[in-house]
MIKE-130888 format. One record per residue (C-alpha): residue in three letters; x, y, z. Coordinates in Angstrom, 3 decimals. Layout:
% MIKE-130888
(node ala, (X, Y, Z))
...
This chain:
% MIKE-130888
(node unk, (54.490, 37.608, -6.618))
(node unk, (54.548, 35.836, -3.201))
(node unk, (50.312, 36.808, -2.930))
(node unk, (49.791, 34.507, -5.463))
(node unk, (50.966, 31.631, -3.607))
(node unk, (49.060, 32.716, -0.552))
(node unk, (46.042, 33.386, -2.490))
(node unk, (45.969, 29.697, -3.873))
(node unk, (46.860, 28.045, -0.726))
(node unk, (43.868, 30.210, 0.721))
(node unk, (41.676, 29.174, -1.666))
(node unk, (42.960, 25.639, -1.651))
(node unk, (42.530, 25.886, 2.657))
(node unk, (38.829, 26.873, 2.317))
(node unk, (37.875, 24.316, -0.814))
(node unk, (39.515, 21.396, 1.896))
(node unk, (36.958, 22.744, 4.462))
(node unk, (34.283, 23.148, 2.638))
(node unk, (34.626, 19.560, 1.058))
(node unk, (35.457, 17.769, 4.801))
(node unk, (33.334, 15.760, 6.112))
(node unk, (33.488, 13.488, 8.850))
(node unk, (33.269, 9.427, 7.866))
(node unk, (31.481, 7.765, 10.910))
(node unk, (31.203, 3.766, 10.938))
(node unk, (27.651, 4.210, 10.390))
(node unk, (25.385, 5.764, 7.587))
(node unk, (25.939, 9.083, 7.037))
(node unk, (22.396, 10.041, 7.136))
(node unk, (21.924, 9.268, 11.049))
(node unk, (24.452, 11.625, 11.797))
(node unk, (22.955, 14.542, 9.571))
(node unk, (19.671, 14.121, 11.449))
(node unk, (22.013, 14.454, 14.625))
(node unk, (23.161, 17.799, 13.440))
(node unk, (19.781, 19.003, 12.136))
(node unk, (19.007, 18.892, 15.773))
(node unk, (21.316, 21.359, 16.849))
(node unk, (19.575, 23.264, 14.266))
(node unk, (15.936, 22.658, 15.969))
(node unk, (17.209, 23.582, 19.157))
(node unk, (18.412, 27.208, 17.706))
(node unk, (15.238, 27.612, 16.109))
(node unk, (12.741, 26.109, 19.162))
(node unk, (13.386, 29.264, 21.051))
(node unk, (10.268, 31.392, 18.993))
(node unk, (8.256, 27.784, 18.068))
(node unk, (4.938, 28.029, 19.100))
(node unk, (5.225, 25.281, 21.693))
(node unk, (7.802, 27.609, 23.397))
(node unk, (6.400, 30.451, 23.387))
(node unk, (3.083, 29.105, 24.927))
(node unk, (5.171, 27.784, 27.811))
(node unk, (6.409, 31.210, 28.394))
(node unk, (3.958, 33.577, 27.264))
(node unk, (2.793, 34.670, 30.947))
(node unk, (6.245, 35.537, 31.704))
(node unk, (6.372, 37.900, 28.503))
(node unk, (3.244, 38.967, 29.562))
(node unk, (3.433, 40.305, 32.943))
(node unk, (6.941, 41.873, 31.821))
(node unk, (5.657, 43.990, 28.979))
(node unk, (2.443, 44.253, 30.562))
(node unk, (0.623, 42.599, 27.324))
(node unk, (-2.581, 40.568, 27.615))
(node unk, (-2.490, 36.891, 26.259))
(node unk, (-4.240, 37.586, 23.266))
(node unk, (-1.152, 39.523, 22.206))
(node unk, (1.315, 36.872, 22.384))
(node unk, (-1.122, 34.748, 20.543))
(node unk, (-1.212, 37.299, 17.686))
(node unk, (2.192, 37.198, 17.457))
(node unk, (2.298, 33.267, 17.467))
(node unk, (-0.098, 33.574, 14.930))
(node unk, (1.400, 36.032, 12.626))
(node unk, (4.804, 34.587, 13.124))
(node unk, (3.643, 31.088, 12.206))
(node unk, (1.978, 32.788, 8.809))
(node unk, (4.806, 34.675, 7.744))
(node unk, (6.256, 31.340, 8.068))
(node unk, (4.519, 30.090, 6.165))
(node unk, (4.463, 31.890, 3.122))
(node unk, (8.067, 31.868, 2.489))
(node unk, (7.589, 27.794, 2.274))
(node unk, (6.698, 27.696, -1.456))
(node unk, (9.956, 29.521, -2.142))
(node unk, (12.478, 27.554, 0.627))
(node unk, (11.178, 24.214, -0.492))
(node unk, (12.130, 24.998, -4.707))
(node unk, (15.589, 26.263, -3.048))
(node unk, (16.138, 23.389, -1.214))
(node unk, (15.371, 20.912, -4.144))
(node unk, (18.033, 22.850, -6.519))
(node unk, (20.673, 23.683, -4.162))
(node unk, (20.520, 22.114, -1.126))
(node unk, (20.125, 22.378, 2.643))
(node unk, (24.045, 23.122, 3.529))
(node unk, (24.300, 26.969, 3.268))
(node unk, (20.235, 27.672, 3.843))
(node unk, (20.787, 26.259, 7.568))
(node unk, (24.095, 28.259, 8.218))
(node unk, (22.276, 31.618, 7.273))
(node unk, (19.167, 30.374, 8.634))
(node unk, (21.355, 29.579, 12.366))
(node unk, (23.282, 32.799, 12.227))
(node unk, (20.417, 34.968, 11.301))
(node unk, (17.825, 33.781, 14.097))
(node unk, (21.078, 34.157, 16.681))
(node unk, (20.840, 37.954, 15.579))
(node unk, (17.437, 37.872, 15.421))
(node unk, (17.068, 36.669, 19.372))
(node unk, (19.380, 39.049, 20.625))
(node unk, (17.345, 42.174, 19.001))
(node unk, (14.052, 40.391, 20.144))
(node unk, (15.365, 40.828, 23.490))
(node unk, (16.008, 44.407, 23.198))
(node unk, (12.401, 44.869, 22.453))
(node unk, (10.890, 48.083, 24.299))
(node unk, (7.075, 48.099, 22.657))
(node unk, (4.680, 45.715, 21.186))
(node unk, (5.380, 46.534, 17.639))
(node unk, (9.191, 45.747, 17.871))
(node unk, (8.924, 42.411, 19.594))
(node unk, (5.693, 41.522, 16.709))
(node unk, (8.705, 42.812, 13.934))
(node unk, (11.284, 40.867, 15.724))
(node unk, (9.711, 37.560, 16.650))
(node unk, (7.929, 37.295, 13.213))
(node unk, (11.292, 37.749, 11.259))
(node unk, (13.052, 35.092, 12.999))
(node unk, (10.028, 32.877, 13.211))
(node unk, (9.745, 32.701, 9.282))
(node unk, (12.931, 32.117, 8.944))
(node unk, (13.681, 29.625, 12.083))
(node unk, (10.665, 27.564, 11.106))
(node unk, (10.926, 26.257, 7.658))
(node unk, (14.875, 26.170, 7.688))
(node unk, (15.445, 24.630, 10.985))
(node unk, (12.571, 23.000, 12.270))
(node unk, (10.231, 20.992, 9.445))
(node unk, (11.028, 21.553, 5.701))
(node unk, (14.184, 21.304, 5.254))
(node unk, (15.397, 18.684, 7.911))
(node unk, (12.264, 16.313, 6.623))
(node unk, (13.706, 16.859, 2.849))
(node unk, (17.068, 15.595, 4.096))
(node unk, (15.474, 12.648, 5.644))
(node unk, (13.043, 11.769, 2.756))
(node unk, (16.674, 12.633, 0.698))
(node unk, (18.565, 10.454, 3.027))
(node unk, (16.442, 7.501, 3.758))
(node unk, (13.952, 5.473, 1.320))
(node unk, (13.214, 1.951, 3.278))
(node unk, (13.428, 3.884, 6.434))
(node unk, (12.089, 7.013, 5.747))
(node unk, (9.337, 7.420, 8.009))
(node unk, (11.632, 6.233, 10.879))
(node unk, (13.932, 9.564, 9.591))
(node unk, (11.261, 11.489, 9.393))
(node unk, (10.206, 10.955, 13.061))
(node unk, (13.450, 11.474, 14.197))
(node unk, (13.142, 14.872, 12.606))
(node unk, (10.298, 15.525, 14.637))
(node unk, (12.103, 14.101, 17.816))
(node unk, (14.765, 17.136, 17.502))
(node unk, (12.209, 19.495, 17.379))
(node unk, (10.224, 18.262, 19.812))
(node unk, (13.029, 17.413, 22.586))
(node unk, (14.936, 21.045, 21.495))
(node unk, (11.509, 22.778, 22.126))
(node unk, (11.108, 21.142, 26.078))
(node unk, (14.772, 22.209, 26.455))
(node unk, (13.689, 25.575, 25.868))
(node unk, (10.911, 25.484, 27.719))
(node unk, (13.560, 24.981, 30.749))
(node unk, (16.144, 27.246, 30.035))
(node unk, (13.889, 30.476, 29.073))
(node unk, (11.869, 29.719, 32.516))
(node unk, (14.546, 29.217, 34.707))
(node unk, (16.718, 32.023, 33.480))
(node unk, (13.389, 33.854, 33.222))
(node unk, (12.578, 33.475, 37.116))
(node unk, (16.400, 33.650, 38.037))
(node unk, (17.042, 36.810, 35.396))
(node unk, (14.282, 38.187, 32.877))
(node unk, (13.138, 36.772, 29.580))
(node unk, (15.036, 38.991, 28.148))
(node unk, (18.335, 37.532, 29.529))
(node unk, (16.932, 34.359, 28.479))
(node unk, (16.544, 34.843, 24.527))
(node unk, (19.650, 37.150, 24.659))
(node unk, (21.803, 33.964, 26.055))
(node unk, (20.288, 32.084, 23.263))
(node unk, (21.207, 34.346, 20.781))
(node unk, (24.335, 34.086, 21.367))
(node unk, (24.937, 30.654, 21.743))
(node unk, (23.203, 30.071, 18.603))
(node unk, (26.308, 31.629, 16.490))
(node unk, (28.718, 28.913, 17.645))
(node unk, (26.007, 26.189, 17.427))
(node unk, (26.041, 27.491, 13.637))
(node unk, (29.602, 25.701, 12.599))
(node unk, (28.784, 22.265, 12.817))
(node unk, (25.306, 22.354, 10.511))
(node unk, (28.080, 24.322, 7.952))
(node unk, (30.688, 21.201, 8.417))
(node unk, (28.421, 18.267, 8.633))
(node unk, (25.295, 19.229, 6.769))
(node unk, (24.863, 17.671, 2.886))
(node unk, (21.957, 17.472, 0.607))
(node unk, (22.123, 13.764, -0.297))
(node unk, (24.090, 10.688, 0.514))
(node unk, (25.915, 10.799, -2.900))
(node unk, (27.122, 13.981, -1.631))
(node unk, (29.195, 11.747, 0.029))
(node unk, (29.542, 8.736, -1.713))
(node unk, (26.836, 6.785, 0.006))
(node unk, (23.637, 5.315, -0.951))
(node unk, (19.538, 6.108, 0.393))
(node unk, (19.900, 3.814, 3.636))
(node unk, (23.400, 3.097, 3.366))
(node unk, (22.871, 0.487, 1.249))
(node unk, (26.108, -1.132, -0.687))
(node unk, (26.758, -0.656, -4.130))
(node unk, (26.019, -4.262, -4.779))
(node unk, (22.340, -3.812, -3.827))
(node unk, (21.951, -0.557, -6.443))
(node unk, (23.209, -3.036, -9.058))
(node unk, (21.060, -5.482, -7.800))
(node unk, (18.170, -2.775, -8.577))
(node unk, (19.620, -1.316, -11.600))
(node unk, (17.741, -3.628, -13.542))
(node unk, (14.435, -1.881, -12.273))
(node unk, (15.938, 1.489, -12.983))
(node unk, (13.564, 1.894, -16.082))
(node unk, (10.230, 0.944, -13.634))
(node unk, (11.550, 3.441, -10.938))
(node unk, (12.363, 6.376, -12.892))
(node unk, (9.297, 7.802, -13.431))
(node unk, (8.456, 7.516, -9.605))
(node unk, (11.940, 9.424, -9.681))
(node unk, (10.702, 12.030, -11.962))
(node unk, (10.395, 15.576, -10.585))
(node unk, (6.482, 16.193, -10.071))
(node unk, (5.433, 19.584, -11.902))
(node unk, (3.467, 21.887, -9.238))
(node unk, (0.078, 21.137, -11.967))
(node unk, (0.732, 17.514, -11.690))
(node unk, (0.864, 17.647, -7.743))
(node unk, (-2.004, 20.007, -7.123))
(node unk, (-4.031, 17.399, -9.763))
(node unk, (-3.962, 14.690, -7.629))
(node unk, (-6.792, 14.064, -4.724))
(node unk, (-4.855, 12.230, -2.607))
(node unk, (-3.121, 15.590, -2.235))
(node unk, (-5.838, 17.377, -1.052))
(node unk, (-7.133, 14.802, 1.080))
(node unk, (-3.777, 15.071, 3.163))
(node unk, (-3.220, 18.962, 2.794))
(node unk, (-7.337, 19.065, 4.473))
(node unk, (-6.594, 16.736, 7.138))
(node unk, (-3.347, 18.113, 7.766))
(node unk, (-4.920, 21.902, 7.544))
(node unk, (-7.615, 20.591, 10.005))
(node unk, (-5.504, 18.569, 12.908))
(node unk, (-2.568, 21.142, 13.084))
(node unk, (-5.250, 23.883, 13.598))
(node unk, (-6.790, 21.680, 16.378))
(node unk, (-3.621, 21.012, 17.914))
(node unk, (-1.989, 24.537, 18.151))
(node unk, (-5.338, 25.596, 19.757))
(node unk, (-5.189, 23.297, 22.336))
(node unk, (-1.826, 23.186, 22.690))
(node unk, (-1.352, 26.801, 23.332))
(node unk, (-3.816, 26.943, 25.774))
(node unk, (-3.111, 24.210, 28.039))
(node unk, (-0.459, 26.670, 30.409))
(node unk, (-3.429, 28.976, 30.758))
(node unk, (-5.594, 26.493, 31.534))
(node unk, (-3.212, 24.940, 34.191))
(node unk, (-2.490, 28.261, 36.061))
(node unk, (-5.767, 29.833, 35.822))
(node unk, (-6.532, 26.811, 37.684))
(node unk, (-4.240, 27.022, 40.573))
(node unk, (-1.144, 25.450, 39.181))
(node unk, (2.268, 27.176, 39.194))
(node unk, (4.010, 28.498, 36.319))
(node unk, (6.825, 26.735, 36.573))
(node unk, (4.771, 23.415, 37.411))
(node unk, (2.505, 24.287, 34.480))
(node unk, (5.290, 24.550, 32.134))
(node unk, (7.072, 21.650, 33.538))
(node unk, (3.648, 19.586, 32.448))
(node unk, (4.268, 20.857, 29.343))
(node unk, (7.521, 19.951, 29.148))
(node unk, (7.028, 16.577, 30.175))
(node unk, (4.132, 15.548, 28.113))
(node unk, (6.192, 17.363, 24.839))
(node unk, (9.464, 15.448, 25.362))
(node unk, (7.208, 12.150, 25.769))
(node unk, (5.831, 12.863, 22.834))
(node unk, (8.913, 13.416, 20.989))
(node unk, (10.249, 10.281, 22.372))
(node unk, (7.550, 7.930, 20.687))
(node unk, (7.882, 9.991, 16.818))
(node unk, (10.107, 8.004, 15.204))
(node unk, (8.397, 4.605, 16.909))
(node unk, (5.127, 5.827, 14.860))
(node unk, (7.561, 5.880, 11.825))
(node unk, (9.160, 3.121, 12.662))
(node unk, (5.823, 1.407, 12.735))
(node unk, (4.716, 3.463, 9.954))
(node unk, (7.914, 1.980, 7.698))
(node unk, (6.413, -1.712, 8.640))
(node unk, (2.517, -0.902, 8.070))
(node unk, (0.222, 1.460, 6.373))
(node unk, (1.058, 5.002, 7.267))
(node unk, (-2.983, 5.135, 6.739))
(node unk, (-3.570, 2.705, 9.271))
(node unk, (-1.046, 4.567, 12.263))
(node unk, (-2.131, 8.153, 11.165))
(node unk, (-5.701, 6.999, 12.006))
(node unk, (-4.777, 5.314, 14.956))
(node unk, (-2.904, 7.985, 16.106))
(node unk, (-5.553, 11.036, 15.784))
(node unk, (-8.244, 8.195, 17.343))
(node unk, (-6.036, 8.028, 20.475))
(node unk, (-6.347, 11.790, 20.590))
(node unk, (-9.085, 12.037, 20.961))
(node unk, (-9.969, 10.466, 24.547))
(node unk, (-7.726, 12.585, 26.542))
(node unk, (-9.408, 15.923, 24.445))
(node unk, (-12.482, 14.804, 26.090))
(node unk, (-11.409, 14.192, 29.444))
(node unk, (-9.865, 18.050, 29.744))
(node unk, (-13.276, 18.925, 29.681))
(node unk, (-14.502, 16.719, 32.886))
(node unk, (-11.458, 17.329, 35.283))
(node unk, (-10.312, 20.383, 36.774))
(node unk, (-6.496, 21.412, 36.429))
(node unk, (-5.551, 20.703, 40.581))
(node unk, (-7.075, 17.509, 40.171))
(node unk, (-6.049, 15.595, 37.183))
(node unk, (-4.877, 18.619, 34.861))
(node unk, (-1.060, 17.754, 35.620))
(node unk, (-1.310, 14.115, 34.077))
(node unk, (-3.605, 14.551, 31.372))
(node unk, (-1.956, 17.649, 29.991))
(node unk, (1.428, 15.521, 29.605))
(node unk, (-0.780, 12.363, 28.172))
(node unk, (-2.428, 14.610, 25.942))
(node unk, (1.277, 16.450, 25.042))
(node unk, (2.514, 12.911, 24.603))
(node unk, (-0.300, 11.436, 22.529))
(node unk, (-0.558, 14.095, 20.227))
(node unk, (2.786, 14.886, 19.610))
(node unk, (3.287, 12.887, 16.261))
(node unk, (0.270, 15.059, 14.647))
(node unk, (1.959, 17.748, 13.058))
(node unk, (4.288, 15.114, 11.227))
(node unk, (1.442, 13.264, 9.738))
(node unk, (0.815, 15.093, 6.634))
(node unk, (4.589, 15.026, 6.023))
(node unk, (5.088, 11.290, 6.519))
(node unk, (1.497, 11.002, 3.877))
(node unk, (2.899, 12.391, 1.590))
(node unk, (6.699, 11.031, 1.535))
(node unk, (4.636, 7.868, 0.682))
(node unk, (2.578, 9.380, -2.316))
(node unk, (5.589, 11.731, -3.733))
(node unk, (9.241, 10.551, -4.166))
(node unk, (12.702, 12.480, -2.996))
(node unk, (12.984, 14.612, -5.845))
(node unk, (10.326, 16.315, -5.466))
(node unk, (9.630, 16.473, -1.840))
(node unk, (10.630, 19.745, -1.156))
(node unk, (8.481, 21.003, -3.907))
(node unk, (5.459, 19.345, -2.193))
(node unk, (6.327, 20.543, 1.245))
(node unk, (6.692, 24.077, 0.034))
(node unk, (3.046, 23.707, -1.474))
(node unk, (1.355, 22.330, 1.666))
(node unk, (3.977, 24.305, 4.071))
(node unk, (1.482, 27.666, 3.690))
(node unk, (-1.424, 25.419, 4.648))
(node unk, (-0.126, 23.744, 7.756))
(node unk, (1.487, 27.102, 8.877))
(node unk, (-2.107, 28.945, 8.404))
(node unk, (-3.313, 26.378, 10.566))
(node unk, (-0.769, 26.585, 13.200))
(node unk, (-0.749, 30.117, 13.326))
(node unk, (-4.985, 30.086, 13.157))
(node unk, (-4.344, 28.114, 16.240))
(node unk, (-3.482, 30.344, 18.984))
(node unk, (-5.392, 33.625, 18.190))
(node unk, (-8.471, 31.235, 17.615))
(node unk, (-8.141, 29.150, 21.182))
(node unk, (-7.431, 32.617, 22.850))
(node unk, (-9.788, 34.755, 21.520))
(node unk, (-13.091, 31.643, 22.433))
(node unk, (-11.675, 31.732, 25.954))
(node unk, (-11.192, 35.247, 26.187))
(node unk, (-15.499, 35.535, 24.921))
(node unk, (-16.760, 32.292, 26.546))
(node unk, (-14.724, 32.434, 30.146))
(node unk, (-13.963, 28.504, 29.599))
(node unk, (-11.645, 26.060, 27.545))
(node unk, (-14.378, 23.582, 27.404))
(node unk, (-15.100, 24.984, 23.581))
(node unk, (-12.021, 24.365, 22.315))
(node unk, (-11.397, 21.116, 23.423))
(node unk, (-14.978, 20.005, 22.049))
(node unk, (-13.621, 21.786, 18.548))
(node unk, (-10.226, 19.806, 18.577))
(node unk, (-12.523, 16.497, 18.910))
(node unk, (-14.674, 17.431, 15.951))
(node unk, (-11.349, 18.210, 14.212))
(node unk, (-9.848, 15.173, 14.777))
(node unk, (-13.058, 13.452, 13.701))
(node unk, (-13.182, 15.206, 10.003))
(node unk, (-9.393, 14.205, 9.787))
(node unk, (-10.167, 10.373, 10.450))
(node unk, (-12.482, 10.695, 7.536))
(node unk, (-9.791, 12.443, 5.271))
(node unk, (-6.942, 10.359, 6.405))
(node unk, (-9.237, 7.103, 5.315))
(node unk, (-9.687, 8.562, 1.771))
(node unk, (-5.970, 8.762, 0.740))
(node unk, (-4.144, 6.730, -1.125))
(node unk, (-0.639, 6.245, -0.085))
(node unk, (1.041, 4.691, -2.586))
(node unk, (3.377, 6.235, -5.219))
(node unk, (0.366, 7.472, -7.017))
(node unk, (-0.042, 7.610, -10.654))
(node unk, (-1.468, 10.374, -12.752))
């Protein structure tokens, strides 16, 4: 008779945690993107950023050539992105709450066994497991749904944020696996991270919700004066609130015309990106000063994200992505007229810096063409095309330096890239399109 009592007050204990939430002074949604970076952080330890900055050091230790780190990037990034479609439907029906626990706990696991690994085949099992499932939980889809979820007349702003955690938790990592990496072994590094990634887990479980009404707020925190204000518009504005169909999505141009360009600078990107460590040491440069020019030039990078969206909220997201992939494309150039001990140091972390808000592009595109209900949907559908491209990235860039004995090729390719996505970029239309 007395476990009865104990069984309700359990179950009463656990439905009180479960439904706690803290109540800051400010919107709710600032302080979800806060947490979502704790969540980037656990998962920038196998990004592709990361693993570039610390590939020689995997390298030399297992006694692998470059070209097999890149294949792992590579096939890591695609398993990634395949399980998109499916995480982004999830998402949209039940939220980002309990995805991002099991996401956190299982990549924890997953970087303690990936430091175990003895042979090539168990550190490809190991880092492609917890890169498909660090990626699209922790790192892009599901922290951009909660901003497009969270934020309307400030979305792109969120969205950049978004990128700033992943950005900023990837040149953290960059730190910590080199230094305990010289002081230790990699292998101490991504075992350390493992571990600290289980406790990192509670607060995404505590803080994390799917929408503001979750907790009885309002896209931008805005009072419930202003949504009666707008309730008269509510007939106008629900069928920009209507759930796109996956036929309805994949009819529209403008949707193609973003997946391309995205498709097209990612791939550019993660080619050059991946190679710019090589291309500092084989000229001369240390690998820890190397990776500290990475590190640099990605944290700058991160830093001016959400200023793009901010701009981007104010303007035509058109207007800044071209502006942004134009500015690109200088500094591509120059890699191939200086030499790494002369100006390689500098432009590397310009380049880092300048290019950083790429990848975010096609997301912020097409928050302006699709609405929050169905943004998940439409991120699952491009996700497999801007993970192809990041994971075509690496094995491409290595395997044209490993034939032509120069980087010169790939930075000409990148400009060319960015070129074709100018053109595709100026071809979209960003409003809420209609059918």
């Amino acid at each position: 008779m007395a476990q009865a009592p104990i069984g309700i007050l359990l179950k009463n204990l656990l439905n009180l945690i479960y439904s706690w939430h803290p109540r800051p002074p400010f919107f709710y949604g600032w302080l979800v993107l806060g947490v979502a970076a704790v969540g980037a952080f656990i998962a920038a330890s196998v990004s592709q950023t990361v693993l570039a900055g610390v590939q020689d050091l995997i390298a030399q230790d297992m006694e692998w050539d470059r070209k097999t780190i890149a294949l792992a990037a590579t096939l890591g990034t695609w398993t990634s992105g395949m399980t998109m479609p499916f995480i982004g439907r999830l998402v949209d029906r039940f939220g980002p709450r309990w995805m991002m626990l099991s996401a956190a706990i299982l990549v924890g696991l997953g970087l303690i066994f990936l430091s175990e690994s003895q042979t090539v085949w168990q550190f490809f099992f190991a880092y492609i497991i917890v890169r498909s499932i660090a990626g699209p939980n922790l790192q892009n889809l599901i922290p951009r749904t909660i901003a497009v979820n969270f934020f309307s007349k400030r979305r792109n702003l969120a969205m950049g944020f978004t990128s700033l955690n992943r950005i900023a938790s990837e040149s953290v990592n960059i730190q910590i696996i080199t230094a305990l990496s010289t002081a230790f072994s990699w292998r101490v590094a991504y075992r350390t991270l493992g571990l600290a990634a289980i406790p990192l887990s509670l607060p995404i479980f505590l803080m994390v919700r799917h929408k503001p009404e979750d907790v009885g707020q309002l896209p931008d925190g805005d009072s419930s004066q202003e949504s009666e204000k707008l309730s008269s518009s509510n007939s106008e504005k629900s069928s920009k609130e209507r759930k796109w169909s996956i036929r309805e999505i994949i009819s529209l141009p403008s949707f193609w015309f973003i997946l391309t360009a995205e498709f097209v600078a990612v791939a550019a990107t993660s080619m050059v990106v991946f190679q710019l460590v090589p291309f500092l040491v084989d000229g001369g440069m240390t690998q820890v000063t190397a990776a500290g020019a990475l590190t640099l030039g990605n944290l700058l990078g991160g830093m001016t994200v959400p200023l793009w969206g901010w701009l981007t909220d104010r303007f035509t997201i058109k207007k800044i992505s071209i502006l942004i992939v134009l500015t690109a494309i200088f500094p591509t150039l120059l890699f191939t007229m200086v030499t790494p001990l002369s100006l390689g140091f500098p432009l590397v972390v310009t380049w880092t810096a300048i290019t950083g808000a790429v990848n975010v592009l096609g997301s912020m595109m097409l928050g302006s063409v699709f609405n929050r209900s169905s943004f998940g949907t439409v991120t699952g559908i491009s996700g497999p095309s801007r993970t192809a491209a990041m994971g075509l990235g690496p094995t491409a860039g290595a395997l044209v330096v490993s034939w032509t004995n120069s980087y010169n090729p790939i930075f000409v390719t990148a400009i060319l890239g960015y070129i074709l996505v100018i053109v595709l970029y100026s071809s979209v239309r960003t409003e809420s399109s209609q059918l």
